[in-house]
N, CA, C and O atoms as a printed pandas DataFrame, in Angstrom:
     atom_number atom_name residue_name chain_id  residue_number  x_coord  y_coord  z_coord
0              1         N          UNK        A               1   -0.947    2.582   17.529
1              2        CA          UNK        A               1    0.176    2.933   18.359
2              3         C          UNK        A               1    0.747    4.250   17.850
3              4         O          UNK        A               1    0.835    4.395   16.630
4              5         N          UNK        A               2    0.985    4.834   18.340
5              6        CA          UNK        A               2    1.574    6.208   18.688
6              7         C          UNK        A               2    2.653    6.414   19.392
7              8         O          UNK        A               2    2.736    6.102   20.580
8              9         N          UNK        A               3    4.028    7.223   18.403
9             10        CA          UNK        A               3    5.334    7.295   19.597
10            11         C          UNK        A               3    5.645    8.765   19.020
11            12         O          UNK        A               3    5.694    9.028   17.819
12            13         N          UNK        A               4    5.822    9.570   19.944
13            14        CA          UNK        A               4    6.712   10.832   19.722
14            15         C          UNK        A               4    7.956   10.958   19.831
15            16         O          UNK        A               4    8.612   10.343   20.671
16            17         N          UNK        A               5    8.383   11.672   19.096
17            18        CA          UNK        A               5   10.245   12.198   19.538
18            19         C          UNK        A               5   10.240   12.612   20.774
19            20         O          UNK        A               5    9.337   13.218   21.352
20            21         N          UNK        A               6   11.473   12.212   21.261
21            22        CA          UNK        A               6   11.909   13.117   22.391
22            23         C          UNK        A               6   10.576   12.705   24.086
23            24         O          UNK        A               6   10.690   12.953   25.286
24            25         N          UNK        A               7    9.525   12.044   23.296
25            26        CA          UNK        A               7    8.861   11.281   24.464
26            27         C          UNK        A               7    9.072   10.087   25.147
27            28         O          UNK        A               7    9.521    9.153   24.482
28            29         N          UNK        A               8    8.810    9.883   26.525
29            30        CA          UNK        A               8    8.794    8.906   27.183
30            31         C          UNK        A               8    7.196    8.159   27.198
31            32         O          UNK        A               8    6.986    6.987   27.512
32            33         N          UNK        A               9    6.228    9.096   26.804
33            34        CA          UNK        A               9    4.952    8.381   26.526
34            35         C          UNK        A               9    4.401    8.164   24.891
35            36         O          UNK        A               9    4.497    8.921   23.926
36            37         N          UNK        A              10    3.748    6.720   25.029
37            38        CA          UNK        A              10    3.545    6.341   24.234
38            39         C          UNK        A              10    1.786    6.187   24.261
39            40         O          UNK        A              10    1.214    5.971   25.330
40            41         N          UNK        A              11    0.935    6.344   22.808
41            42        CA          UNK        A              11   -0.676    6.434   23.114
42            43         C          UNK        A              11   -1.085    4.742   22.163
43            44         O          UNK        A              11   -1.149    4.588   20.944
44            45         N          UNK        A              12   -1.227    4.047   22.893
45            46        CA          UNK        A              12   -1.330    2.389   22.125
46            47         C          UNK        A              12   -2.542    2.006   22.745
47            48         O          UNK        A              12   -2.695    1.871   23.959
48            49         N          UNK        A              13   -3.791    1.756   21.469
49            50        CA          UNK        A              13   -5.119    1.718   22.016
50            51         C          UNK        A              13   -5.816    2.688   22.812
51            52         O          UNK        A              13   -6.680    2.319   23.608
52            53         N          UNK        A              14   -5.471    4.080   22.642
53            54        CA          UNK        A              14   -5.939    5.287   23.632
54            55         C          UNK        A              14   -5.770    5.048   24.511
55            56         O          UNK        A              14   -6.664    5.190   25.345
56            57         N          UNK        A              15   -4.589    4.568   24.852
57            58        CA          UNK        A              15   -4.570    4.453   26.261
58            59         C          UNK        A              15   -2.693    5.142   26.317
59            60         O          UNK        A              15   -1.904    4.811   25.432
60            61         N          UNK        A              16   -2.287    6.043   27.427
61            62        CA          UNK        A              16   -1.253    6.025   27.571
62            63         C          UNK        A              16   -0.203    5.288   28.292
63            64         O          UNK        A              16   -0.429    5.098   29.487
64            65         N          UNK        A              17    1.038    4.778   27.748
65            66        CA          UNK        A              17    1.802    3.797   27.971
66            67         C          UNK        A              17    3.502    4.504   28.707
67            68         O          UNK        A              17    3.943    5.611   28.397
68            69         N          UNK        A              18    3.823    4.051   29.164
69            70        CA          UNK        A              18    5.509    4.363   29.827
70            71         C          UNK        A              18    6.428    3.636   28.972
71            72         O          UNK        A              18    6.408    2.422   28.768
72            73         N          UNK        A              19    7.477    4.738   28.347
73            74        CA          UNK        A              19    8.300    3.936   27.759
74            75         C          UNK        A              19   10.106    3.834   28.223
75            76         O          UNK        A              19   10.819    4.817   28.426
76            77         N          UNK        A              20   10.440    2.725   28.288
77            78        CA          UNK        A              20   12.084    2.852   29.471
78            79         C          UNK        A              20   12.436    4.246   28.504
79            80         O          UNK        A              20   12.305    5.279   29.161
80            81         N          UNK        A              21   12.886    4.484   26.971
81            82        CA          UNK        A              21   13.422    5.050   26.550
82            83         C          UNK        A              21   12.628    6.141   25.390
83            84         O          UNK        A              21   11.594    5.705   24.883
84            85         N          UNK        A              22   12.932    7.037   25.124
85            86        CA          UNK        A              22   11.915    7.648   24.188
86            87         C          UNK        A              22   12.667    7.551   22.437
87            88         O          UNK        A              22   13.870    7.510   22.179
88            89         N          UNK        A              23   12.064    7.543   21.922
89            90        CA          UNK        A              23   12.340    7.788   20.222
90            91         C          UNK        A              23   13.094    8.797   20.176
91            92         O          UNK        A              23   13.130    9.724   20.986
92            93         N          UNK        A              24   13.987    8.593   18.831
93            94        CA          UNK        A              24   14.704   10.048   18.665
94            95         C          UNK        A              24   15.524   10.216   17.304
95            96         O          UNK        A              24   15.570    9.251   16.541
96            97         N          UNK        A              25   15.928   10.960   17.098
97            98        CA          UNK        A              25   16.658   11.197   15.735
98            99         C          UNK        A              25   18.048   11.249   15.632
99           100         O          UNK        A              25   18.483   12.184   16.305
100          101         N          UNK        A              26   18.984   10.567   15.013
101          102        CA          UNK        A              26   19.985   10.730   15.419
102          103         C          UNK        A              26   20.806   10.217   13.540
103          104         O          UNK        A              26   20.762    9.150   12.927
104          105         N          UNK        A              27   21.371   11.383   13.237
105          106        CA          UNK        A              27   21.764   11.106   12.226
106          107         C          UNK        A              27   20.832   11.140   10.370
107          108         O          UNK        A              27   21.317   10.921    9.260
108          109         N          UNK        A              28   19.713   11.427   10.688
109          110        CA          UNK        A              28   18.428   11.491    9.914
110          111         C          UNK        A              28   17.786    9.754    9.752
111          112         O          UNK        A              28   17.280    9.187    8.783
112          113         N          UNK        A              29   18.041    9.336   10.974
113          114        CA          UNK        A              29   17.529    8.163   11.163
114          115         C          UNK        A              29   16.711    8.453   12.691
115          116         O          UNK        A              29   16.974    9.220   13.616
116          117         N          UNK        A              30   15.617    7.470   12.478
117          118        CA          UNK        A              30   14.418    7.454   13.528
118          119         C          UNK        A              30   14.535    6.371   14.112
119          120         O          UNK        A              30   14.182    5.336   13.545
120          121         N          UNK        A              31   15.274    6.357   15.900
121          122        CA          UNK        A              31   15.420    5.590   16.544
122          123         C          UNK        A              31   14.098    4.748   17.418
123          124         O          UNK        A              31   13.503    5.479   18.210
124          125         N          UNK        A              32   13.770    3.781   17.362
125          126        CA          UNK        A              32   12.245    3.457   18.179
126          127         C          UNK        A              32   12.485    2.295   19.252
127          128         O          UNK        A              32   13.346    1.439   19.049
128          129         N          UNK        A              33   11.670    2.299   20.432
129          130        CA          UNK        A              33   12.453    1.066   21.769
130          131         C          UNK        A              33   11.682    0.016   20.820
131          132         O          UNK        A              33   10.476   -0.125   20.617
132          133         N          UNK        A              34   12.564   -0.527   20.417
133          134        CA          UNK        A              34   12.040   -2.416   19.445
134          135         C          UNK        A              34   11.136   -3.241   20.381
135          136         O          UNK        A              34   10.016   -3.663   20.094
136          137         N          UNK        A              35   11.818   -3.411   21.590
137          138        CA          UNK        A              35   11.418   -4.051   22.615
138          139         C          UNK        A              35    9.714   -3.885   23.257
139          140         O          UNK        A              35    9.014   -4.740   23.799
140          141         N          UNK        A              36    9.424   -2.473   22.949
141          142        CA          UNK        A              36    8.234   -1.851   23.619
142          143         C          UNK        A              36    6.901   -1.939   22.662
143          144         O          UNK        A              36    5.699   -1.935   22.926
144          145         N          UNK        A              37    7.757   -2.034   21.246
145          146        CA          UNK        A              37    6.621   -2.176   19.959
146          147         C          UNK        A              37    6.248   -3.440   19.945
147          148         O          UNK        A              37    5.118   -3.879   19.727
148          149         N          UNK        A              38    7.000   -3.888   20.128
149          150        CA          UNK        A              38    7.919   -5.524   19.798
150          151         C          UNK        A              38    6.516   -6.315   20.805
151          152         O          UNK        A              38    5.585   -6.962   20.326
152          153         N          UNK        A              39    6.686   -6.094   21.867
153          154        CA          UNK        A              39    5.284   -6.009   23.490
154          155         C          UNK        A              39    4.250   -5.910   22.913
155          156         O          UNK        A              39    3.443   -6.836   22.823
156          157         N          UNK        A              40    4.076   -4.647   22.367
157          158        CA          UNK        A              40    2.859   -4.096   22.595
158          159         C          UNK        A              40    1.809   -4.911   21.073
159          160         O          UNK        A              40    0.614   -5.135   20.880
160          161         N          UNK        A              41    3.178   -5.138   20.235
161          162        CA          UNK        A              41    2.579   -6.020   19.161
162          163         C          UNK        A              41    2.027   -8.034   19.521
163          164         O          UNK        A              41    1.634   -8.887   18.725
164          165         N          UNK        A              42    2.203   -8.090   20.662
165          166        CA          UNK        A              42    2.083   -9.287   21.098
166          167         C          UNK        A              42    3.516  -10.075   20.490
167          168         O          UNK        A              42    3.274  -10.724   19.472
168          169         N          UNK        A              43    4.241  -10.099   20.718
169          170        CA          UNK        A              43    5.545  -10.734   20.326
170          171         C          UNK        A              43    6.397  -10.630   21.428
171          172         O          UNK        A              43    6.473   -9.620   22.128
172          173         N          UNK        A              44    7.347  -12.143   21.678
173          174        CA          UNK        A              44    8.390  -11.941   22.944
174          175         C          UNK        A              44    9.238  -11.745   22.254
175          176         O          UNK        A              44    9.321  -11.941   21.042
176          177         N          UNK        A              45   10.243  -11.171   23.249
177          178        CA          UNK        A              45   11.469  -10.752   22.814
178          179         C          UNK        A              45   12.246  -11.331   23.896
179          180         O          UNK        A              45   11.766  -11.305   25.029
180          181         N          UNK        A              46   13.417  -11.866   23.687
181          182        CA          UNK        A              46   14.868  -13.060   23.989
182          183         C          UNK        A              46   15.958  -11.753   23.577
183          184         O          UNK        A              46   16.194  -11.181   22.513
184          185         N          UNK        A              47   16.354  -11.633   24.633
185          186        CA          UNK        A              47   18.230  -10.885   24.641
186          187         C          UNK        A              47   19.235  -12.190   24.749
187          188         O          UNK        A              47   19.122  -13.142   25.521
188          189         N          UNK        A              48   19.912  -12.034   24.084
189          190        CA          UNK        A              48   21.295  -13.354   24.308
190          191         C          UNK        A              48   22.554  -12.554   24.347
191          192         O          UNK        A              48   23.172  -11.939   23.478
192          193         N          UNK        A              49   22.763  -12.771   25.740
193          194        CA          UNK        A              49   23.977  -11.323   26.423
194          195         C          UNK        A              49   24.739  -11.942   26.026
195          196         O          UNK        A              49   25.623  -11.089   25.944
196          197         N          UNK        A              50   25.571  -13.608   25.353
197          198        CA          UNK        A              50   26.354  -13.920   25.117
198          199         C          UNK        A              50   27.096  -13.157   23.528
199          200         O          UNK        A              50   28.040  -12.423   23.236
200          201         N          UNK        A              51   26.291  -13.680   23.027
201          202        CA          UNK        A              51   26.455  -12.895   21.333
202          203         C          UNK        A              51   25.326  -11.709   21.340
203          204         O          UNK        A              51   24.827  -11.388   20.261
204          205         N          UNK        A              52   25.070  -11.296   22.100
205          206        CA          UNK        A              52   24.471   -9.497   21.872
206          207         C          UNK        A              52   23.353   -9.530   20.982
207          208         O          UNK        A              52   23.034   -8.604   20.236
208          209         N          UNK        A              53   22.932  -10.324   21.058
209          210        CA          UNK        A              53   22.113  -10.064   19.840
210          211         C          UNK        A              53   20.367  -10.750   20.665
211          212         O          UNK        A              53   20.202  -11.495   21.631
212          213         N          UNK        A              54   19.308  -10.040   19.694
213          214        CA          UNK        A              54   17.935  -10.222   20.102
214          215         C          UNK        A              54   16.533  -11.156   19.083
215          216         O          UNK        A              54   16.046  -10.622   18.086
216          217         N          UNK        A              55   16.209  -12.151   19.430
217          218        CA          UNK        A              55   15.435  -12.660   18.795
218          219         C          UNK        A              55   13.960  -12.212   19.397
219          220         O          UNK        A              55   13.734  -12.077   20.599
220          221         N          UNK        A              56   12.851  -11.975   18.173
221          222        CA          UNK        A              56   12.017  -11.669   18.286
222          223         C          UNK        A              56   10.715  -12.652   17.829
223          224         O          UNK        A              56   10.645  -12.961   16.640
224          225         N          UNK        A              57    9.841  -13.070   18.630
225          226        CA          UNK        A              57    9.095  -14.323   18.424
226          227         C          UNK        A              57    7.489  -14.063   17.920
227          228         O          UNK        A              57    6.745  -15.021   17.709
């Protein structure tokens, strides 16, 4: 898997992928969509809009 800054595409298995949001830097920290790795790693992902928070399976 492959993610660039500032991209909306992602290269996972040579193949190119769409991502809702792109990576980025903010603060000297490297922001990444959890959700899209999270996928692409075979793992579900659960949002709980009540308490905000995300379990990852």
């Amino acid at each position: 898997m492959v993610l660039y800054l500032n991209s909306k595409t992602a290269i996972v298995n040579k193949k190119n992928k769409q991502l809702a949001v792109a990576p980025f830097t903010k603060n000297g920290t490297t922001l990444v969509p959890l959700r899209f790795i999270s996928e692409e790693l075979g793992k579900e992902v659960l949002w709980n809009a009540n308490n905000k928070s995300i379990t990852i399976k």
